[in-house]
N, C-alpha and C positions, 0 to 999 in steps of 0.2 A: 539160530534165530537171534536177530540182534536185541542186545537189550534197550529196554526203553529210557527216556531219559528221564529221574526225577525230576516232578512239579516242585520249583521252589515256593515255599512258604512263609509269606510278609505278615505279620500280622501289627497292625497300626493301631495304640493307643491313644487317647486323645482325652482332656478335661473338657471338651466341648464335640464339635460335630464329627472329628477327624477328618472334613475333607484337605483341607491344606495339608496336613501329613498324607494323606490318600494324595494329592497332586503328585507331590514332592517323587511317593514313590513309584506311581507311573512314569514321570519324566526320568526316572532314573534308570528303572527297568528296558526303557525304549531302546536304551545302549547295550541289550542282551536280548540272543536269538534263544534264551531256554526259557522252556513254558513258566508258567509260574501264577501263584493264585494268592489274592490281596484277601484279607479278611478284617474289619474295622470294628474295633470296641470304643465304640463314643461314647461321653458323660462317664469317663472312670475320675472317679474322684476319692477314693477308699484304699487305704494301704489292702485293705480283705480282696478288695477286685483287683487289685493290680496282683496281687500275688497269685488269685485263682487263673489269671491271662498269662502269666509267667508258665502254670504247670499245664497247662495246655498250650502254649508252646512249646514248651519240652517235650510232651507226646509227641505233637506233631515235625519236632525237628525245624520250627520254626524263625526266623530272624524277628525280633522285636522293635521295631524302630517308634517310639513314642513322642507326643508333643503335649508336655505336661508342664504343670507351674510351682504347686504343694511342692516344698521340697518334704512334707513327711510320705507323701504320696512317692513321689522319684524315691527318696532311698528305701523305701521298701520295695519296690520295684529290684531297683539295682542288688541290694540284696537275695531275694527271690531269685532273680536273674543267676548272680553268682555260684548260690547252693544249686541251684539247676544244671550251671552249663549253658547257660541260653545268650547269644551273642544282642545285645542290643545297641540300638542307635538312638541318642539324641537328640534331635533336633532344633528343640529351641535352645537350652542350657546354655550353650558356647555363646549363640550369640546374643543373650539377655545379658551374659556375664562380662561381653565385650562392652555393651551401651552402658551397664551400670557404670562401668570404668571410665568409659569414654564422658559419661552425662555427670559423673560425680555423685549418683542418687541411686537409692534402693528401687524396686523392683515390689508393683505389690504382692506379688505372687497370689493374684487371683483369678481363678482356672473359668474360663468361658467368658472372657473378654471379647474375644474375635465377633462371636457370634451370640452377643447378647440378647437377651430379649428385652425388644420395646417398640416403640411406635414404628421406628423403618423396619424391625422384622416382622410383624402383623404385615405393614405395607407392602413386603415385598409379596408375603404371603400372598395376599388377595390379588398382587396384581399376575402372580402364577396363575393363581386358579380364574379371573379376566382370561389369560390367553391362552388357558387349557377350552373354556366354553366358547371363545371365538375363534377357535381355529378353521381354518380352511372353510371359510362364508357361512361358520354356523352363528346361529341368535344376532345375525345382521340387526334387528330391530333394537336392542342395546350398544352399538356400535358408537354412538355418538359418543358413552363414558370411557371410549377408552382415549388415552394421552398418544396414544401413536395405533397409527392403522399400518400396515404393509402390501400391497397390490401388486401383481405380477401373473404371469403365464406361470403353466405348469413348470417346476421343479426347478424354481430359482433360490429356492431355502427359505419360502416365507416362513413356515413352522419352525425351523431350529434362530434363526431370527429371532423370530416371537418369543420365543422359551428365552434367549439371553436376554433379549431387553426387560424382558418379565424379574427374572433373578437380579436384574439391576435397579428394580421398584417402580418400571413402565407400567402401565395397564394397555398393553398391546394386542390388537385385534388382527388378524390378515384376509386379505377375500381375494380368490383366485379369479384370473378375466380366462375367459372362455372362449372357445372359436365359436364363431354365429350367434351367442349369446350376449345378449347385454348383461353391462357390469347390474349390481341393482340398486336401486335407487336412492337408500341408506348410506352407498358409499359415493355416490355420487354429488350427496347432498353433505356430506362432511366439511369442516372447516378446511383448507385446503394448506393451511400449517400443520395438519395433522396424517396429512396420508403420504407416503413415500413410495414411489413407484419403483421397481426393480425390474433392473435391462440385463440383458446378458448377451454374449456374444451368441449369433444363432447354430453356427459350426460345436463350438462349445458346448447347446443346451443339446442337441442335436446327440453328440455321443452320450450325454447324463440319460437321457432319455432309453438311449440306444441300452446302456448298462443296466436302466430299472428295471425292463422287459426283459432282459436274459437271468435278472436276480429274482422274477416270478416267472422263468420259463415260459414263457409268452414269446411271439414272433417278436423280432428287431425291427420288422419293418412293417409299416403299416403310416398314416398318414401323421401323426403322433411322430416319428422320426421322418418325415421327411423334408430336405431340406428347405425345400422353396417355401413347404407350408408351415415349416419353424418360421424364418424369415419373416413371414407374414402376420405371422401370429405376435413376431416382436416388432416389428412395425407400428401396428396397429394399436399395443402398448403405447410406444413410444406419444404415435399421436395422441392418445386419450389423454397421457401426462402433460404433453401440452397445452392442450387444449383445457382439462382442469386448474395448470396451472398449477400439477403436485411437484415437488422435486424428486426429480428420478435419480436413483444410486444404481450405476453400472456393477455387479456384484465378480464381473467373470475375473475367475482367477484370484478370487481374494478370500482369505478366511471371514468364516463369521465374528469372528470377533473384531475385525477390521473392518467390517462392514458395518457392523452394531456401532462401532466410535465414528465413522464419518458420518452414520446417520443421527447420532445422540450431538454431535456437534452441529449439521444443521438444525435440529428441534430447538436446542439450545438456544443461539443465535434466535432463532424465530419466534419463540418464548422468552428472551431477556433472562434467564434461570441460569446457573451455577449447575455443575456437573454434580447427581447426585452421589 
């Protein structure tokens, strides 16, 4: 029986949220086919907590990789780390130590800069939970406060849309258009700088479609995938964008995050505003 392959073990440190060290090590892991499982101690800011994350990675046989600023915090850490055995990563260190040099100035080594709190983090907050309670045509009747709407046919990515524009301090709403149903009247009465229509190629939506029904074991085929009535169905988009006079974003083939910057660049433009 062949043996199994150990789960490697990251475990991320951080004086603040840990996502940027949480990116960092996903993008790195991408470049390895072995399993392996992230774990995130955010707001360590205590020689006592960094060294009690130190001896539970050594249980666990873990890698360390931290983004810390306290240098009393770092060298107990490193320390910790040493009497363990436990291999760690730095990541900001080298290159705080490069700009000091480069900039000629100290560093204030104070931990949760990134992700301060204050007025744009409240803002970003509220405008999450805006496109958590409008998502996919719910509370239409509050519609009008949000700073961007998104409209489209089934399964063009208005929700993961919404969720980016949202973590960027949007108040984003989306309302899906419907075969034989009218849009409703909420979004049709919006300012029409505020709504952005989403096109997608219909071959393209056609197999997304195709792929969502065999990942809930549901039949592939039914009118939902079929082609002439994709076609129609983005058609029919199309013209409403016209005819409202929104600007439509072709999304096929493009990440969301590429989609979120061409459509934060028309709002912009359309609003006179500065990229938040």
């Amino acid at each position: 029986m062949p043996e199994k392959t150990p789960i490697a073990q990251v475990y991320v440190v951080s004086d603040g949220t840990g996502d940027t060290a949480s990116a960092a090590v996903r993008a790195s892991m991408l470049q390895f086919g072995t399993p392996w499982r992230l774990r995130v101690f955010p707001e360590t800011r205590r020689p006592s907590e960094v060294r009690r994350v130190v001896g539970l990675a050594a249980d666990a046989g873990a890698l360390v990789v931290f983004s810390l600023v306290e240098y009393e915090v770092i060298e107990a850490l490193r320390v910790e780390a040493a009497n363990h055995g436990v291999a760690t990563v730095d990541l900001l260190g080298p290159l705080i130590n490069k700009l000091a040099q480069r900039l000629h100035s100290e560093p204030s080594h104070q931990p949760g800069l990134l992700h301060g709190i204050g007025d744009d983090y409240f803002s970003r907050i509220e405008a999450v939970e805006f496109a958590v309670h409008h998502d996919d045509g719910a509370n239409v009747h509050t519609l009008y406060q949000a700073d961007i709407v998104l409209t489209g046919v089934s399964r063009t990515s208005k929700t993961p849309l919404s969720m980016y524009l949202a973590q960027r301090g949007y108040k984003t709403g989306n309302v899906p258009l419907v075969p034989r149903v009218d849009p409703p009247k909420e979004l049709l009465e919006l300012d029409k700088k505020k709504v952005f229509g989403l096109l997608i190629d219909p071959r393209t939506l056609t197999t997304i479609r195709q792929a969502r029904l065999r990942a809930i074991r549901a039949s592939p085929r039914t009118a939902y995938t079929d082609i002439e009535a994709v076609s129609t169905e983005v058609e029919r988009a199309q013209r409403l964008y016209r005819r409202k006079g929104w600007r439509s974003i072709d999304i096929t083939g493009k990440a969301v995050e590429e989609n979120a910057s061409r459509i934060l660049e028309y709002f912009e433009i359309a609003h006179g505003q500065a990229s938040r």
